[in-house]
C-alpha positions as CSV (number, residue, x, y, z in Angstrom):
1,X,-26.4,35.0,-22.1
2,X,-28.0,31.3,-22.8
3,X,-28.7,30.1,-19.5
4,X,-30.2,26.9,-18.2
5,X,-32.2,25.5,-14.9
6,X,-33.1,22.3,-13.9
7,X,-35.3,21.7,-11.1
8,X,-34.0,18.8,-9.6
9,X,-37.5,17.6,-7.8
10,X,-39.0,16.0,-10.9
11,X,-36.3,16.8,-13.4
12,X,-37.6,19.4,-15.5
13,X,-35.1,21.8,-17.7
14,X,-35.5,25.7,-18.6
15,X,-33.5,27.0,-21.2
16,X,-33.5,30.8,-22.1
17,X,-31.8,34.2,-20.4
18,X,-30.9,35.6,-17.5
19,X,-34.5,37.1,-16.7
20,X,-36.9,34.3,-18.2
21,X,-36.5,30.5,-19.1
22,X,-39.1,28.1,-21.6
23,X,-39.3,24.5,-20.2
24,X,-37.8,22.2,-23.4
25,X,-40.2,20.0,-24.7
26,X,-38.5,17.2,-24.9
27,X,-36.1,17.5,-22.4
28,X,-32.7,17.6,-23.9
29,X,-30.1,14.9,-22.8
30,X,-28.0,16.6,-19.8
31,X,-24.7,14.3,-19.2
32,X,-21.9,15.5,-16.6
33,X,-18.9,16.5,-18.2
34,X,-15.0,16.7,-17.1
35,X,-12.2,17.9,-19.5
36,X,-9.4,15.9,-18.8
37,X,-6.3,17.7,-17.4
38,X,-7.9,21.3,-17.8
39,X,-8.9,23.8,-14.8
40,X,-13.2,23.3,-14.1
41,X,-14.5,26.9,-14.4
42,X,-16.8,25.8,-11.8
43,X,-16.1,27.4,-7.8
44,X,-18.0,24.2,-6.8
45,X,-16.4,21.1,-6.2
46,X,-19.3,18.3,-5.5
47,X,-22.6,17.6,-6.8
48,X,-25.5,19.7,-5.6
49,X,-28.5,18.0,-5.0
50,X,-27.3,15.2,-7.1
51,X,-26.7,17.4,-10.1
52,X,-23.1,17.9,-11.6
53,X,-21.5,21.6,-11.4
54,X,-20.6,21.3,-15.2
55,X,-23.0,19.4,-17.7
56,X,-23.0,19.0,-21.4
57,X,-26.2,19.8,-23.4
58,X,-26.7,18.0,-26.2
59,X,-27.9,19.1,-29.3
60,X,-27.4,16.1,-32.0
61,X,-26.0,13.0,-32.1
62,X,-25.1,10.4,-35.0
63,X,-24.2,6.7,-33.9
64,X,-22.5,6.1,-37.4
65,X,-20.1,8.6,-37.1
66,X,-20.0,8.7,-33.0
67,X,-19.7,12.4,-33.3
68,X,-22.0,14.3,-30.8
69,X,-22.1,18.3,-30.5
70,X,-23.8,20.4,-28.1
71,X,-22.6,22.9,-25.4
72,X,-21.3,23.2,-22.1
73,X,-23.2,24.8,-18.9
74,X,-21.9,26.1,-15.4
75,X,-23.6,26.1,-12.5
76,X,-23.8,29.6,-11.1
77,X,-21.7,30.4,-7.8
78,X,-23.7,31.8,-4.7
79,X,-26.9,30.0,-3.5
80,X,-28.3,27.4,-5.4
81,X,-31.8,26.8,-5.7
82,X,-32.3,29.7,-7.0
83,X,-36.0,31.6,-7.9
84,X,-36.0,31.9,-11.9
85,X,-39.4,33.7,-14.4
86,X,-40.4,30.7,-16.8
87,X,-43.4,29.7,-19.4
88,X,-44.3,26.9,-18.4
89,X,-48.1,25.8,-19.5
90,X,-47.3,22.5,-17.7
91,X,-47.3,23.9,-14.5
92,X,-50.5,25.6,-13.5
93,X,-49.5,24.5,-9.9
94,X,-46.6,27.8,-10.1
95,X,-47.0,31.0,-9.0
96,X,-48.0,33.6,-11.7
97,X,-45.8,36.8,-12.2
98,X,-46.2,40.0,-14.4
99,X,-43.8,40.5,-16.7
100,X,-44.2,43.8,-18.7
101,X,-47.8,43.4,-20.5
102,X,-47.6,40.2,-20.2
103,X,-47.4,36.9,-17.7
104,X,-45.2,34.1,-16.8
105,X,-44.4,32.2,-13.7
106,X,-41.7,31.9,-10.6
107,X,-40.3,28.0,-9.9
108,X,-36.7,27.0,-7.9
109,X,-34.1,25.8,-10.2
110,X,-30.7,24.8,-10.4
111,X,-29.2,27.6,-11.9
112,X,-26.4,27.1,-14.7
113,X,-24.4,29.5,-17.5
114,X,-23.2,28.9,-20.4
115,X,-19.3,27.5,-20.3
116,X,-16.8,30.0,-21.8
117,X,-14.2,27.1,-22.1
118,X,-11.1,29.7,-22.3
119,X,-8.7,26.7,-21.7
120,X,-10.0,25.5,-25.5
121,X,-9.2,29.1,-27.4
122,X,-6.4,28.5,-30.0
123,X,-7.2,25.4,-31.7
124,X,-5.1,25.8,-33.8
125,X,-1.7,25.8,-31.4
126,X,-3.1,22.1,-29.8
127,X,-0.5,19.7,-30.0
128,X,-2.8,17.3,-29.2
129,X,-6.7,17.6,-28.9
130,X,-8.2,18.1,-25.5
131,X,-10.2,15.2,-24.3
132,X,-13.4,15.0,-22.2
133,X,-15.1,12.4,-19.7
134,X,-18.5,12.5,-20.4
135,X,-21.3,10.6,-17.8
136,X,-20.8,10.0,-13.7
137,X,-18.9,6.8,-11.9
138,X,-18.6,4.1,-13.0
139,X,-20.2,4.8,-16.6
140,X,-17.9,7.4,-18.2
141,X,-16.8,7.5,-21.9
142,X,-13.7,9.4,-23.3
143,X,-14.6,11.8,-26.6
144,X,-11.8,14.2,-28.2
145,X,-13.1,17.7,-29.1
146,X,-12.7,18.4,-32.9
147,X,-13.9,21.6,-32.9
148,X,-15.0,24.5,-30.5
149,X,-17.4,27.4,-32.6
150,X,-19.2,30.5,-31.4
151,X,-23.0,30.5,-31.4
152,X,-24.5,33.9,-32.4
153,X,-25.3,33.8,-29.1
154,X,-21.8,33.8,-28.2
155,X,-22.5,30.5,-26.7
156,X,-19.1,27.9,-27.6
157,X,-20.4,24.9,-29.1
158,X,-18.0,21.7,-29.1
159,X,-18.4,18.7,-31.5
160,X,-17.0,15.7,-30.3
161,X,-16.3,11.8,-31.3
162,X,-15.9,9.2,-29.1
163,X,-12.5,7.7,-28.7
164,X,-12.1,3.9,-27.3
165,X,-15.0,1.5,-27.7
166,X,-14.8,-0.1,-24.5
167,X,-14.7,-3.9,-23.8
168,X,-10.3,-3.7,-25.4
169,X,-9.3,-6.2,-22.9
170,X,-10.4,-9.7,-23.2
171,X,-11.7,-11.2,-19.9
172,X,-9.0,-12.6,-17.3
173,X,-9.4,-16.6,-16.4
174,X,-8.0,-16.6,-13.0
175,X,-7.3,-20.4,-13.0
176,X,-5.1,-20.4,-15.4
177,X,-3.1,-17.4,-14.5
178,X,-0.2,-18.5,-12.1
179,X,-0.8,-18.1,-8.6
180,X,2.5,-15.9,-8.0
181,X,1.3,-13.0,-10.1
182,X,-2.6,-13.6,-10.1
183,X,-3.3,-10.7,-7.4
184,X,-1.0,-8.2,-9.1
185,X,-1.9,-9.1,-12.7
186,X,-5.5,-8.7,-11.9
187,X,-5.0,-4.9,-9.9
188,X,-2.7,-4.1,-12.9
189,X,-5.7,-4.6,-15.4
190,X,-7.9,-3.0,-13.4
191,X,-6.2,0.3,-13.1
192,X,-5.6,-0.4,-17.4
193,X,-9.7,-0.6,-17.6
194,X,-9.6,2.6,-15.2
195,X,-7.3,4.8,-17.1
196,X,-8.8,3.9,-20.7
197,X,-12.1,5.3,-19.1
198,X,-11.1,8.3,-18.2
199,X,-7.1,9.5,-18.7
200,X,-5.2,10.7,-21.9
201,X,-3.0,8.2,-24.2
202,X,0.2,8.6,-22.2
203,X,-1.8,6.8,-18.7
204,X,-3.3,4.1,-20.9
205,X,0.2,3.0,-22.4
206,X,1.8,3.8,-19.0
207,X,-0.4,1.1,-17.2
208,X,-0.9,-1.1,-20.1
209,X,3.3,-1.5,-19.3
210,X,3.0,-2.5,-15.9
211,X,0.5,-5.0,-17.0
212,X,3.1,-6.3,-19.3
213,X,6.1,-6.1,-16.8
214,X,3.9,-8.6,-14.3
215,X,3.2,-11.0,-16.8
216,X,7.4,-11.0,-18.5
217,X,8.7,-10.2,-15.0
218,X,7.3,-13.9,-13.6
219,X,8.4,-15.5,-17.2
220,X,11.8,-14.5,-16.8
221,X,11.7,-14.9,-12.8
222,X,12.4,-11.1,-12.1
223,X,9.5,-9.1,-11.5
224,X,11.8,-5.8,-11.0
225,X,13.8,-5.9,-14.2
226,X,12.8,-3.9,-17.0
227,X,9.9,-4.8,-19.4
228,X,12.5,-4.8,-22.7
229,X,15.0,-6.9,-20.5
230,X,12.4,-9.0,-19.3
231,X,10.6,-10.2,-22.5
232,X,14.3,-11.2,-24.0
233,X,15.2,-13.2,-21.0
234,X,11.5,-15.0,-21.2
235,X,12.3,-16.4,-24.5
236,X,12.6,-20.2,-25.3
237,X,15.0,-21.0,-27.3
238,X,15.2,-17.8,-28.9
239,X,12.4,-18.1,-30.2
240,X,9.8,-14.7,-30.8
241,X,6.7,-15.4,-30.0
242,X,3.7,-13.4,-31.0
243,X,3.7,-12.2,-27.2
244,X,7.0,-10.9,-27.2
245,X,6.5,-8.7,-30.1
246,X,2.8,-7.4,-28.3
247,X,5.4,-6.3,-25.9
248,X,7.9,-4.8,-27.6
249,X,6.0,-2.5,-29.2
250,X,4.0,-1.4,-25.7
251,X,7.7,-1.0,-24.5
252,X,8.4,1.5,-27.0
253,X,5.2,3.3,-27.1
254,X,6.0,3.9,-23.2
255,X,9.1,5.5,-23.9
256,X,7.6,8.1,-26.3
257,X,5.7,9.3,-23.5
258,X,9.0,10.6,-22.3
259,X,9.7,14.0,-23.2
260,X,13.4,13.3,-23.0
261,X,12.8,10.7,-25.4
262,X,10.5,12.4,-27.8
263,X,13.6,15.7,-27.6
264,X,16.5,12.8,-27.9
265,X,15.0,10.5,-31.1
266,X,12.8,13.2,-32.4
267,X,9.4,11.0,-32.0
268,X,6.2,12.5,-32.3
269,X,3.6,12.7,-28.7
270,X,1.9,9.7,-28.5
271,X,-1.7,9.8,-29.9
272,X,-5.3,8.1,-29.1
273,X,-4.2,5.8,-31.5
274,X,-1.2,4.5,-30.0
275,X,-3.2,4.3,-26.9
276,X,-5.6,1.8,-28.9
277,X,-2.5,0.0,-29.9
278,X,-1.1,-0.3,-26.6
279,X,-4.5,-1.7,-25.2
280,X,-4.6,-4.4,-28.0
281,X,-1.0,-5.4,-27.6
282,X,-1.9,-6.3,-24.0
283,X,-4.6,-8.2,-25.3
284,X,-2.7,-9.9,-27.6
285,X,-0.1,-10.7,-25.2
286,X,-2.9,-12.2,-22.7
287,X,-4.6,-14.3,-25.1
288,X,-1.2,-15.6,-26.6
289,X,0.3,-16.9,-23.1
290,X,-3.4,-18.6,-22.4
291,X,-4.5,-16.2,-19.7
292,X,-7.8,-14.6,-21.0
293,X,-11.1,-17.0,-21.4
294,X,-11.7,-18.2,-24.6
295,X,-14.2,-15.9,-26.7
């Protein structure tokens, strides 16, 4: 079993098996990793010693394609440091051990195993692909798995591309958002930044709606009536503005995310790219009544 340590006093990781680890020269990048609405395989709940209890080892990256793959490691239950055999030739400072004919050293690591990721078996029956947070708070980035394969090793290896670039949502100018609705219009956007960071498609359009029904709510001069209702009463003179149709279409993005919905009109489960479509339709909708800063 591929197994890795990192010792978290200056950082160093050692890859290998159960009974002997090589330091990696250089050190691979180690990012903490959280697959969004799926059990953790880990017992631990919290950090130890600063270190997440499930990281993601990558092993390439291309920033064309934003695809990344690499593979998925568990920190070990029971006591943690742990002793663990490594080669290490930078470390003369280590104790030496006799292993067989040979040598090798003893150092304290963070102990971790390779992920078995059950909860991904049977691609092929996703209806939609699993998602993962990649990174710690607040710095986290969304990435869909495209494929899970089997090392020789046994060792699942996940290839991933990112989803959202961030920075959807143009910038709020307070002043020249009205006063009645500046407080709720600005936690509203907030929690829409929040859930593009780090839940599924159906969040994202969910909040992106009660962004909407704040700002159609005060136009029509009832916050509590429906975000359809609202953006018909908020028209002048009949007239559609390109804000109203922004609307309309977030309006009936959110009811696909119904399941009653999708069983009644036979829609399909919203998608990442609805999500997208959602956040820019908010945008839109912002920039159109005058309420984001000028680029």
């Amino acid at each position: 079993m591929e197994c890795l340590g990192i010792n978290p006093h200056d950082g160093t990781v050692y890859e290998g098996r159960m009974n002997c680890g090589f330091r990696t020269q250089p050190p691979p990048l180690l990012l903490p990793i959280e697959f969004v609405g799926l059990p953790s395989e880990s017992k631990w709940n919290d950090p130890v010693e600063g270190y997440a209890h499930t990281i993601f080892r990558e092993d390439s990256f291309d920033s064309v394609t934003r695809i990344r793959r690499g593979r998925v490691f568990v920190l070990y239950d029971g006591v943690q440091k742990r002793q663990w055999t490594v080669h290490d030739p930078a470390r003369n400072d280590l104790p030496g051990v006799v292993i067989g004919t040979g040598t090798a050293k003893e150092t304290s690591v963070l102990f971790y195993g390779r992920a078995l990721l059950s909860a991904l078996r049977d691609s092929e029956k996703w209806c939609v692909r699993p998602v993962v947070a990649l990174g710690s708070e607040s710095f986290l980035t969304l990435w869909t798995v495209l494929t899970v394969e089997s090392s020789v090793h046994g060792t699942p290896i996940l290839t991933l591309k990112a989803q959202r670039s961030f920075g959807t949502l143009p910038d709020l100018d307070p002043s020249r958002v009205p006063d009645e609705i500046r407080t709720a219009l600005t936690q509203a956007l907030e929690k829409v930044e929040d859930s593009a960071h780090r839940l599924g498609a159906e969040a994202v359009i969910d909040r992106c709606r009660d962004a909407l029904s704040v700002v159609f709510g005060h136009a029509c001069g009832d916050r509590g009536t429906d975000l359809m209702r609202a953006i018909d009463k908020s028209r002048t003179d009949q007239r559609e503005e390109v804000r109203h149709w922004a609307g309309r279409i977030v309006a009936r993005l959110h009811s696909r995310v119904k399941p009653n919905e999708q069983e009644k009109r036979g829609t399909p489960r919203v998608t990442e790219d609805d999500a997208q479509l959602a956040l820019s339709c908010l945008g839109v909708a912002l920039r159109d009544l005058g309420y984001a800063k000028a680029d």
